[in-house]
N, C-alpha and C positions, 0 to 999 in steps of 0.2 A: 504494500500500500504506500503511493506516494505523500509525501508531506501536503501540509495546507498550503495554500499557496494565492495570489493576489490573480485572479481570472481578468484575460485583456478584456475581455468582451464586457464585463459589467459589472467588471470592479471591487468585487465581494469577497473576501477570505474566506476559501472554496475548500473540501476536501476533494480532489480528484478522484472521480468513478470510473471504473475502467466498462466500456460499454462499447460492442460493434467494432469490438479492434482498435481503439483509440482512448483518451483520456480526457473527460467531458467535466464542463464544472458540474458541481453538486448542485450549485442554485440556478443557473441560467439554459443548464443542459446544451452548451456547445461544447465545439472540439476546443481545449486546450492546446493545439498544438493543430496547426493547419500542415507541417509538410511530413513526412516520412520519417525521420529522420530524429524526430523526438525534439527538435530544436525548438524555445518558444521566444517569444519579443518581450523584452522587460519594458513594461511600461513605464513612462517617465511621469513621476510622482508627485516629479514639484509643479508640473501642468493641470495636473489630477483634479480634482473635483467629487468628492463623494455626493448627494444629496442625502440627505433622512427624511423620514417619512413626517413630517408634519404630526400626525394625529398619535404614533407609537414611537418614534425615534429609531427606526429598523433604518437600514441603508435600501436605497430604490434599489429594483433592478433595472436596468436601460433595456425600454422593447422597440426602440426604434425612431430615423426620423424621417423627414418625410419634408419634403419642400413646398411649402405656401405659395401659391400661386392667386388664390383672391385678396390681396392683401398690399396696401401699399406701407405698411408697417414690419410685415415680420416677412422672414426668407426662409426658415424653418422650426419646424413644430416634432419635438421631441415628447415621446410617451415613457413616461416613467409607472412602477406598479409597487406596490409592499407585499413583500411575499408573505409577512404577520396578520397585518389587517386587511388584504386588500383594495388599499385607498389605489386612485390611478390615478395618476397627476398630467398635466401638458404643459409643457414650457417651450413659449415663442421667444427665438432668436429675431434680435432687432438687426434690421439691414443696416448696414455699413456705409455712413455717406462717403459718394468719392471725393 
């Protein structure tokens, strides 16, 4: 069994599950490790951004984003979930003046 370990995909101090030949987080159920080879990307931490859940203080999980197209305010829309309580959060990213 591998150690815990920081999952790129959505940030969460994961127990690694060995499932379908690969090694997947515990919480977000991706692959760990995209090539062959066992090699993974160390996230950079001091970029990082955790969110908590507003209503329990759990860490979100990131389900994804999605780009705003009726919108002269925001260019994308991020869906966060609490894997405790399941609150679902959406956070619009503001466009960038040139």
């Amino acid at each position: 069994m591998l150690e815990p370990q920081i999952c790129d995909w959505c940030g969460s101090w994961t127990r690694p599950e060995f499932h379908q030949s690969k090694y997947i987080c515990g919480r977000c159920r991706r692959p760990l490790a995209d090539c062959c080879d066992g090699e993974q990307a160390q996230p950079d931490l001091k970029e990082y951004k955790q969110m908590n859940c507003y209503f329990c203080g759990t860490p979100l999980t990131w389900g994804g984003d999605h780009d705003v197209e009726d919108s002269e305010d925001y260019d994308m829309e991020t869906n966060l979930s609490c894997q405790e309580c399941n609150a679902f959060v959406l956070v619009y990213k503001a466009m960038e003046n040139d």
